[in-house]
C-alpha positions as CSV (number, residue, x, y, z in Angstrom):
1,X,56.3,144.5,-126.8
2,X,58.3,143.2,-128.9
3,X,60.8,141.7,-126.5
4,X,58.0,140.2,-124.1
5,X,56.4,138.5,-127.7
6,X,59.5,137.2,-128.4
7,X,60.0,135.4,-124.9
8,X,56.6,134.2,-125.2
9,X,56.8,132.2,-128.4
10,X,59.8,130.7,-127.0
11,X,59.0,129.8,-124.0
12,X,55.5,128.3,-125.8
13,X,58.6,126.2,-128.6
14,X,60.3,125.2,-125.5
15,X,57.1,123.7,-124.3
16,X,56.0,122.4,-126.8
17,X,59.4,120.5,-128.0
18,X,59.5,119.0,-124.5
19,X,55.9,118.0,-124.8
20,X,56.7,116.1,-127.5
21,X,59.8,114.2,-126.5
22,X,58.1,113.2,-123.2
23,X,55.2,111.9,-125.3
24,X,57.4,109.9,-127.7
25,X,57.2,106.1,-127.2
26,X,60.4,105.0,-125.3
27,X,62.3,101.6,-126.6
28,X,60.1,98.9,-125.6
29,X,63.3,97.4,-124.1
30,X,63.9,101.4,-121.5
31,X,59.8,101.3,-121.4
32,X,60.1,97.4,-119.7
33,X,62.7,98.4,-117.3
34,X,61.3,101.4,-116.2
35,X,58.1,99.9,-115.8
36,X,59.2,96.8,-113.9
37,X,61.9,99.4,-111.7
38,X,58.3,100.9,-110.6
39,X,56.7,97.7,-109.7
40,X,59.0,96.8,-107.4
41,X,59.0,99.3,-106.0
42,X,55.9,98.8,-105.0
43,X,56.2,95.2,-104.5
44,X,59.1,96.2,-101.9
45,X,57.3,98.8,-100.2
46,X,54.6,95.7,-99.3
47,X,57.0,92.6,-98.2
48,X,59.2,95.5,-96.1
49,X,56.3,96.6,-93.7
50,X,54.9,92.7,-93.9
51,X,58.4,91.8,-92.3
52,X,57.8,94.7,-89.5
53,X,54.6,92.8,-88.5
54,X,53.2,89.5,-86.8
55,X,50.8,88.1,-89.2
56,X,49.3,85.2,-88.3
57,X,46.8,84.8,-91.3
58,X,48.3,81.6,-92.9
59,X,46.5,82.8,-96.4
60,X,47.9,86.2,-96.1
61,X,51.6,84.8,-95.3
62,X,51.0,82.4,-98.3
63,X,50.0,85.4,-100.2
64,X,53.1,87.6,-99.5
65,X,55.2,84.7,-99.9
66,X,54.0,84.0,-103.4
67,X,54.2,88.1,-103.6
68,X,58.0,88.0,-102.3
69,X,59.0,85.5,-104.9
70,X,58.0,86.9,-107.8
71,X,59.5,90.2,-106.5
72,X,63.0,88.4,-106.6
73,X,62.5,87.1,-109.8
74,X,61.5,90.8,-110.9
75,X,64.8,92.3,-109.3
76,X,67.0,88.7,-111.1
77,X,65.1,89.6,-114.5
78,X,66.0,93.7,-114.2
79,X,69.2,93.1,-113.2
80,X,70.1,90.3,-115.7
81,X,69.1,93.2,-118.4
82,X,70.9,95.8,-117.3
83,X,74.3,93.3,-117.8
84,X,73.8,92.9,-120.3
85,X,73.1,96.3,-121.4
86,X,76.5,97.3,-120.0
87,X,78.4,94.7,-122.1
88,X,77.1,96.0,-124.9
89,X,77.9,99.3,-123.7
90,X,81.8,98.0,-123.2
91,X,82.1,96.3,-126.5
92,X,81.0,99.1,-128.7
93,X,82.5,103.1,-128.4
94,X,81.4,105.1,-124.8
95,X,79.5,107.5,-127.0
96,X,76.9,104.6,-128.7
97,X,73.5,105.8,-128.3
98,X,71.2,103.9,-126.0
99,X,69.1,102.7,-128.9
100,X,72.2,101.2,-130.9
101,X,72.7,99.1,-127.3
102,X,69.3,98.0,-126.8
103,X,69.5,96.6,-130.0
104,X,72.7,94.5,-129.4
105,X,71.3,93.8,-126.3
106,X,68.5,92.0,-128.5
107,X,70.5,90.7,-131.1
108,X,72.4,88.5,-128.6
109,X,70.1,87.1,-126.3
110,X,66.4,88.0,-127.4
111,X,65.0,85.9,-124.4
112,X,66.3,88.7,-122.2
113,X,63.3,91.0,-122.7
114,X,60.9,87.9,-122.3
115,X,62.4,87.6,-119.1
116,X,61.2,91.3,-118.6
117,X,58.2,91.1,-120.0
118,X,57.1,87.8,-118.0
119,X,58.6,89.6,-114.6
120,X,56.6,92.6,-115.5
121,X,53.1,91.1,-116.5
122,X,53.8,88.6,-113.2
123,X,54.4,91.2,-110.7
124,X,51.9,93.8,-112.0
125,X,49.1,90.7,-111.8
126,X,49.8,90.3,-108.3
127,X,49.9,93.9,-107.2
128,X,47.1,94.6,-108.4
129,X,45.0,93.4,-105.6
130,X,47.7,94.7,-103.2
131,X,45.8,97.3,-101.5
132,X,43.1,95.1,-100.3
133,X,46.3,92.9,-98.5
134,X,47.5,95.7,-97.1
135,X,44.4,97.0,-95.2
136,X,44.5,93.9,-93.7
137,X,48.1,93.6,-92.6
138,X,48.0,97.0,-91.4
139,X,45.4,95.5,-88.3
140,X,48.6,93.2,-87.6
141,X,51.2,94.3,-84.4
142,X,53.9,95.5,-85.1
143,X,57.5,93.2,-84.2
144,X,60.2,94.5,-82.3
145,X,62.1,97.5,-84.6
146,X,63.6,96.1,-87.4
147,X,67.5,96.7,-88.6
148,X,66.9,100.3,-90.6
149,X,69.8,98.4,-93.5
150,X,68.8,95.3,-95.4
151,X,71.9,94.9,-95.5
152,X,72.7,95.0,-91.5
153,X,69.3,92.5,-91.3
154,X,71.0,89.7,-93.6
155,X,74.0,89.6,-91.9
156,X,72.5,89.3,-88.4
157,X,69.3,87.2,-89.3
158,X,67.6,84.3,-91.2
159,X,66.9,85.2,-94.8
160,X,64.2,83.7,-97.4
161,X,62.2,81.5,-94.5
162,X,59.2,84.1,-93.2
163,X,56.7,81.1,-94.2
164,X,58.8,78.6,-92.8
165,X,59.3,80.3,-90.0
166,X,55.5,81.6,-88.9
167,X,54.3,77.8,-90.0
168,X,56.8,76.6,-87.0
169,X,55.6,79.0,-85.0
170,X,51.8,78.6,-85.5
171,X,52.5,75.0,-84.8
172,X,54.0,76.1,-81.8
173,X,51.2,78.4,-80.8
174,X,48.8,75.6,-81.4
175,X,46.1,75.0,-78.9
176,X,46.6,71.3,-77.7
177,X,43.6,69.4,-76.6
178,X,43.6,68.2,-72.8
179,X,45.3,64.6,-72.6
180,X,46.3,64.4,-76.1
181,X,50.2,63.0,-76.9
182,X,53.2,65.3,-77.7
183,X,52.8,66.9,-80.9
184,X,55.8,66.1,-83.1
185,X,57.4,68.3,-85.8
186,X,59.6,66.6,-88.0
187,X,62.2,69.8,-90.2
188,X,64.0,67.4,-93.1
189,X,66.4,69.4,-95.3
190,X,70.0,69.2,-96.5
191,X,73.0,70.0,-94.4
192,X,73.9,73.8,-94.4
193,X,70.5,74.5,-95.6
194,X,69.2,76.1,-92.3
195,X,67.4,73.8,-90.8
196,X,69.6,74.9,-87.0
197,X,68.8,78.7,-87.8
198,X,65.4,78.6,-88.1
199,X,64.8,76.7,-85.2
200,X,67.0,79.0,-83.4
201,X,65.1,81.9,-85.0
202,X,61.6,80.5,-84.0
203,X,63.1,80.3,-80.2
204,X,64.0,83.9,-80.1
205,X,60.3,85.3,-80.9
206,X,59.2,86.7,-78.4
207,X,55.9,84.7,-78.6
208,X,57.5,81.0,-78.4
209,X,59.4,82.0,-75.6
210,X,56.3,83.5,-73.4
211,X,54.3,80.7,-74.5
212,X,56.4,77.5,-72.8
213,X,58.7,77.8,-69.7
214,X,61.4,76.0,-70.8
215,X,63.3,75.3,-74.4
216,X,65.6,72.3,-74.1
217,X,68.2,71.2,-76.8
218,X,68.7,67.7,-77.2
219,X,71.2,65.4,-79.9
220,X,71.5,61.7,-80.7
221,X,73.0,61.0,-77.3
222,X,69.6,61.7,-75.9
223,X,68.1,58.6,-77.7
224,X,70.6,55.8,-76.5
225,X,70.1,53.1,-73.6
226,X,69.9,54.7,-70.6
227,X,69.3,58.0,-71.7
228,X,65.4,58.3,-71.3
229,X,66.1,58.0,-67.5
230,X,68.7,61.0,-67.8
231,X,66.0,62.7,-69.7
232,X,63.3,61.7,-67.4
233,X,64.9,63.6,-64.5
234,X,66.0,66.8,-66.5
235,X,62.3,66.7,-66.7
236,X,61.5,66.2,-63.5
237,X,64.0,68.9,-62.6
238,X,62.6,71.7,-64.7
239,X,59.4,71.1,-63.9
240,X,60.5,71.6,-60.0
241,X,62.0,75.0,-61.0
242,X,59.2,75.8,-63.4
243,X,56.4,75.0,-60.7
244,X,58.7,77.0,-57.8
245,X,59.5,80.2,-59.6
246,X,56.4,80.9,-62.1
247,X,52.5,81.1,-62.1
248,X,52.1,80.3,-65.8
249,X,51.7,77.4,-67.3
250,X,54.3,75.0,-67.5
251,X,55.1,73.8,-71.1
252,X,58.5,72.2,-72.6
253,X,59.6,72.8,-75.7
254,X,62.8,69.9,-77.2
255,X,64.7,70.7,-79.9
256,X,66.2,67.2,-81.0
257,X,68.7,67.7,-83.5
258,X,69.8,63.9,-85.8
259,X,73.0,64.0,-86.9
260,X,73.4,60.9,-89.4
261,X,71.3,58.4,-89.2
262,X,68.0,57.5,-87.7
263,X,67.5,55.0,-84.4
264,X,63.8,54.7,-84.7
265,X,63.9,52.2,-82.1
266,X,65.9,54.5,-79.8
267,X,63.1,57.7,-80.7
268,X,60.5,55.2,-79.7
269,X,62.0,54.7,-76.3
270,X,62.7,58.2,-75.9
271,X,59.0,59.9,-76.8
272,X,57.6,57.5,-74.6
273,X,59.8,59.0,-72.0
274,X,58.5,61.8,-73.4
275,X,55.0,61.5,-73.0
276,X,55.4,60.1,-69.9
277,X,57.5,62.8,-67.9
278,X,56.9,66.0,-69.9
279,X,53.7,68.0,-69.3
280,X,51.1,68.9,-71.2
281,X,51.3,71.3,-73.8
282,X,54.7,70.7,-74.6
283,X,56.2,70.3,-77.8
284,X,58.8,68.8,-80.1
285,X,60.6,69.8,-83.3
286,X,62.8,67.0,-84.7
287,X,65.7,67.8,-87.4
288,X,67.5,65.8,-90.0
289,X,69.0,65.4,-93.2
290,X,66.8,62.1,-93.6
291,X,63.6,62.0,-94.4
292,X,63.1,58.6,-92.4
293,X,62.1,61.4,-89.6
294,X,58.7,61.9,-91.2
295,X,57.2,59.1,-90.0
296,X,57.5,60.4,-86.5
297,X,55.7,63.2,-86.9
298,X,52.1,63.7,-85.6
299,X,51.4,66.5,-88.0
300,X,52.8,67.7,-91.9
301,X,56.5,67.8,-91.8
302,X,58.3,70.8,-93.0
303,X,61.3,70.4,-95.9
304,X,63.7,73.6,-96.2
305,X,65.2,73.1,-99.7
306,X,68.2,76.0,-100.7
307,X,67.1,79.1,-102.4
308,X,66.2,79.7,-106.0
309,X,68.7,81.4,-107.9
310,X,66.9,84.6,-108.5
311,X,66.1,84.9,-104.3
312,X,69.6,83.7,-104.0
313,X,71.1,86.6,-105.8
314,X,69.3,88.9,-104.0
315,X,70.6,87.3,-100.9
316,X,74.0,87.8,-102.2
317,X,73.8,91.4,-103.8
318,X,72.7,92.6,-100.6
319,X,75.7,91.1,-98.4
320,X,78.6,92.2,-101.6
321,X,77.4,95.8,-101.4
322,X,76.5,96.5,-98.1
323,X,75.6,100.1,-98.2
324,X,77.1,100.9,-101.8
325,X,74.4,100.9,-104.8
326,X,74.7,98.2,-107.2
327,X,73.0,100.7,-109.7
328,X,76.1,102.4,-109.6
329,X,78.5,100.3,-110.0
330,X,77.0,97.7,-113.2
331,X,80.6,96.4,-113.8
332,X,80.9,95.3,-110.4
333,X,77.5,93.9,-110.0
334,X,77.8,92.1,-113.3
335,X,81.0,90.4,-111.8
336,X,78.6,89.6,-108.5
337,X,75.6,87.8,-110.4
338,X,78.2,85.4,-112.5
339,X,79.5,84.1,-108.9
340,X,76.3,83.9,-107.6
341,X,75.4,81.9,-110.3
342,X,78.4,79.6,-109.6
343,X,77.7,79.1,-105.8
344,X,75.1,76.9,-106.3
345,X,72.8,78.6,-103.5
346,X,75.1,78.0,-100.5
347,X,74.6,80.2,-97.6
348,X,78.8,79.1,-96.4
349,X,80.1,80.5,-99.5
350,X,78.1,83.4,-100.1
351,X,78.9,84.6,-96.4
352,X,82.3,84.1,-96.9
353,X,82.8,85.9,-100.4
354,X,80.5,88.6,-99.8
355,X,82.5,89.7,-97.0
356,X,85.8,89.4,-98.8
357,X,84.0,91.3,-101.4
358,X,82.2,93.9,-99.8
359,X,85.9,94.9,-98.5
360,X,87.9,94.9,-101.2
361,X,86.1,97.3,-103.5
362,X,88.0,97.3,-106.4
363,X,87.2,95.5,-109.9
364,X,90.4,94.4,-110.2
365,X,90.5,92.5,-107.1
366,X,86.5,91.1,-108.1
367,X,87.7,89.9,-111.5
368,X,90.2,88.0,-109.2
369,X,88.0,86.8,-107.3
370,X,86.0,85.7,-109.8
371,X,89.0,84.1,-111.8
372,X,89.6,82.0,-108.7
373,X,86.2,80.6,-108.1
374,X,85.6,80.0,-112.0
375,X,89.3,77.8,-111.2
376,X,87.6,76.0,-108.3
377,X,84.9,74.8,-110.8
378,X,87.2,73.8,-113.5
379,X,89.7,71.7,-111.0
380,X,86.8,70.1,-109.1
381,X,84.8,69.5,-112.5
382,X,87.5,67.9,-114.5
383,X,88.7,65.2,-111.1
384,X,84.9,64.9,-109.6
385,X,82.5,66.5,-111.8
386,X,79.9,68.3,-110.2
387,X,80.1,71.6,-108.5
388,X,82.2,71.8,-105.4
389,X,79.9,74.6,-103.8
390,X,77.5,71.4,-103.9
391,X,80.1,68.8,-102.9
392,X,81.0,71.0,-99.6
393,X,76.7,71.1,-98.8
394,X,77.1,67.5,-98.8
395,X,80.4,67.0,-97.1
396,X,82.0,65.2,-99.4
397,X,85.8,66.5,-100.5
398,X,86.4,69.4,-102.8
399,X,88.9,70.4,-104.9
400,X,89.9,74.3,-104.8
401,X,92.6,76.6,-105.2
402,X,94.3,79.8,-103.5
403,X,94.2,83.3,-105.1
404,X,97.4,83.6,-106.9
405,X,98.3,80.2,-105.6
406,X,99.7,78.4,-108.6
407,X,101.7,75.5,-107.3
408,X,99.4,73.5,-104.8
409,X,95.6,72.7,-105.3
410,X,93.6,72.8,-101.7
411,X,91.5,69.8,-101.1
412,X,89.1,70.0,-98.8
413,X,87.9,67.1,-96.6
414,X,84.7,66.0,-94.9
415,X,83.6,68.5,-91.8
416,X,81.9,68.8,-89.1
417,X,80.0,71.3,-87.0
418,X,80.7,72.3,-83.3
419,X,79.2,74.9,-81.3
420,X,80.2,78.2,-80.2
421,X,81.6,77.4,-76.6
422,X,84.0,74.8,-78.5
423,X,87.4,76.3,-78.9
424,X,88.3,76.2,-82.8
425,X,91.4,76.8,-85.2
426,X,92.9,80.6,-85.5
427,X,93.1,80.5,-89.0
428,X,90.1,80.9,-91.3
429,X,88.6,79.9,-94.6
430,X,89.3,83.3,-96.1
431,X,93.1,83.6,-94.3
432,X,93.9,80.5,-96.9
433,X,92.4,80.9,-99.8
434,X,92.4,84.8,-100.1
435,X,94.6,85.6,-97.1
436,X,98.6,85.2,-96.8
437,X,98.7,82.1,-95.0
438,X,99.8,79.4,-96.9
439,X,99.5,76.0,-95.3
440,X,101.7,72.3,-96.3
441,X,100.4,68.9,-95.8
442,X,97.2,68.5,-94.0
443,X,96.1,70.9,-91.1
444,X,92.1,72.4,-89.8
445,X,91.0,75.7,-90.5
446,X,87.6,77.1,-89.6
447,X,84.5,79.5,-90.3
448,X,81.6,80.5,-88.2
449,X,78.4,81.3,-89.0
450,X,77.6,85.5,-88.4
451,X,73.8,84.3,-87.3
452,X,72.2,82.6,-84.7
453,X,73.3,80.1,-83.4
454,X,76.5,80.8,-84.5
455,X,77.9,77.5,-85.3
456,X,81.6,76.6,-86.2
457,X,82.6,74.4,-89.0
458,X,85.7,72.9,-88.9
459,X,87.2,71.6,-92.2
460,X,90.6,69.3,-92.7
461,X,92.3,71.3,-96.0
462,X,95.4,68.9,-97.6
463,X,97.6,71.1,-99.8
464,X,98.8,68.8,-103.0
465,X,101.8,69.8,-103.8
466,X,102.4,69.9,-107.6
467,X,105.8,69.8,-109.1
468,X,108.0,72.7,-108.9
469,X,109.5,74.7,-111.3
470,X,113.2,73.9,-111.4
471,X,115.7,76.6,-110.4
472,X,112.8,78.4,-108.3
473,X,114.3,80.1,-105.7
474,X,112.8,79.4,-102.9
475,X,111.6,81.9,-100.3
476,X,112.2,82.3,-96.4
477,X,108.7,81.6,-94.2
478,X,108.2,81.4,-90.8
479,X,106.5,78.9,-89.9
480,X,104.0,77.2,-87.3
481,X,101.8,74.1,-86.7
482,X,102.6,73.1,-90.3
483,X,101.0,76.7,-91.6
484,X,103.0,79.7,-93.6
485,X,102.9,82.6,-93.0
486,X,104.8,84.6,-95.9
């Protein structure tokens, strides 16, 4: 008896001293993050099925959209505070207690938890509602089966455009009164912002592409003398084939893509070809870097700007890890947030070092990395000022560098795009700045874009040659088109 009254009162202490430490107030700092790590979590669970579903609700995409923002700038805030809780962990002893970090945490940047506390009280406000907005987009068809990885989705597809991209598409989709002219939509934005992917991305739903029989892609050629007769017959042409080899409808869709300037002279000529030869119901989407476009437009024109840092990060995260857990490695994803804060929201350079990244797992090899690209800032800074990540958006030359290059600077001249059918240079932007190709003089290396519609870009790299060290010796290479291979 005894025995079993003994057991009893200590199973009923045991009890009772884990009642208590679950009911004693957590840190404010643990009780934020734990409560924000929950919200998202909701918050995800919402924009993930929204993505798996054609909506066509404009107010419920605006909704989600504002939803999906504030979830990035949750997942930027949570992340940003656990950094920092690990360099506080790395500049005190392993065994300091949590609470000694929170409080250095604190002590050096006390806007950190406001950062928390804003995310938290933002995202909770807009959740709160969330189940009414989900009965609604459950009533929505589902899209073709989606990537089962986020991270297999970003490197295949468009990222941070859903709005943009059902706004094109309802405009698209738009019922166009008998008679009435062309509808125009003009898509203004800087270069490598995405304006060519999203178009591209609106032509592969299924939906623009039942809707009109034919998608043609047009340039600045298409606007010179002449031209509108070329385009008159192309028309002429389609519609033959169109009328011979389907029941439907026959609707055009043109894709005119400006490269540099704006003829408006030349767009007049060529939409009244346009009007003229191309049937009705069809459609045109007009890109450019200038905004001189808009005034073509017969209905709101659409400007893609790049991503906000905190949806930029996540953009970034998710290609550097792949499949590995950020949560599990902090160093490494500490490392990751200060170069995605140097970037300056390029898509180029985030592709590029993300998959340099993602494989070559090893801190050693990311505090390289990140060595190098805090390098690129500092030579381009002090000769140009600016950032170069920026200078490269706007094709203007860049000054870099090479990993463990210390003898030459890499400048990096003006660009240009091509598509894929064009044949372009064997070596790559990683081969010479991370790779073991090292190039003299000037010479063309390449990248091309993972996604749709896969462009190339072609840059001219100059290597200036800085002094060298006297009584070097100097190494064997071989040798070809100019390029090193060590």
């Amino acid at each position: 008896m005894e025995v079993l009254l003994s057991a009893v009162i200590g199973e009923l202490t045991t009890r009772s001293i884990n009642f208590l430490i679950s009911r004693r107030p957590k840190p404010p700092a643990l009780a934020l993050e734990d409560g924000l790590h929950k919200a998202l979590l909701r918050a995800q669970v919402v924009v993930d099925e929204s993505m798996g579903r054609l909506i066509t609700n404009q107010a419920m995409l605006q909704q989600l959209d504002m939803l999906r923002g504030t979830m990035y700038q949750g997942y930027y805030a949570l992340d940003n505070f656990r950094n920092q809780f690990h360099d506080a962990e790395d500049d005190k002893d392993q065994a300091v207690s949590p609470s000694v970090s929170l409080s250095i945490v604190s002590g050096r940047s006390p806007q950190i938890l406001g950062q928390l506390r804003e995310a938290l009280d933002r995202l909770t406000s807009m959740i709160r509602d969330v189940d009414v907005l989900v009965s609604f987009m459950m009533s929505y068809p589902r899209r073709y089966r989606q990537p089962y990885s986020m991270h297999l989705l970003l490197d295949n597809c468009m990222f941070g455009r859903q709005m943009e991209t059902e706004h094109v598409i309802n405009f698209l989709l738009r019922t166009q009164s008998y008679g009435a002219e062309v509808e125009v939509l003009p898509i203004v934005g800087h270069g490598r912002v995405g304006k060519s992917t999203l178009v591209t991305h609106v032509c592969k739903d299924e939906r623009v592409r039942n809707h009109f029989s034919e998608i043609m892609f047009l340039n600045n050629h298409d606007f010179t003398d002449g031209e509108p007769a070329a385009f008159r017959h192309r028309c002429l042409m389609e519609n033959h084939n169109c009328g011979s080899n389907s029941n439907r409808d026959v609707k055009f869709l043109v894709i005119v893509e400006v490269a540099g300037d704006f003829n408006e002279h030349a767009w007049d000529r060529f939409y009244s070809a346009s009007k003229q030869w191309m049937p009705s119901g069809s459609k045109i989407i007009i890109t450019s870097q200038t905004d001189k476009i808009t005034r073509v437009g017969t209905t709101r024109s659409l400007t893609l700007k790049f991503l906000p840092l905190e949806v930029y990060w996540y953009f970034f995260k998710t290609l550097a890890f792949g499949s590995t857990d950020p949560r599990a490695h902090p160093r490494f994803a500490n490392l990751a947030m200060e170069m995605a804060r140097m970037m300056n929201g390029s898509f180029i350079s985030a592709q590029i070092a993300s998959r340099v990244m993602r494989d070559n797992f090893d801190i050693r090899f990311w505090c390289k990395v990140l060595a190098l690209y805090k390098g690129f800032l500092e030579k381009h800074g002090s000769k140009f000022g600016g950032n170069p990540f920026a200078t490269l958006n706007e094709n203007r030359p860049a000054l870099l560098g090479r990993m463990g290059g210390t003898s030459a600077d890499l400048m990096v001249h003006p660009h240009f795009e091509c598509s894929s059918q064009v044949e372009v240079p064997n070596i790559t932007i990683p081969d010479v700045i991370f790779g073991s190709v090292k190039a003299h003089g000037k010479f063309e290396f390449a990248w091309t874009s993972p996604i749709p519609p896969y462009y190339s870009h072609i840059y001219i790299g100059e290597i200036l040659e800085l002094k060298s060290i006297a009584g070097k010796r100097k190494r064997k290479h071989h040798m070809e088109n100019g390029v090193t291979f060590s």
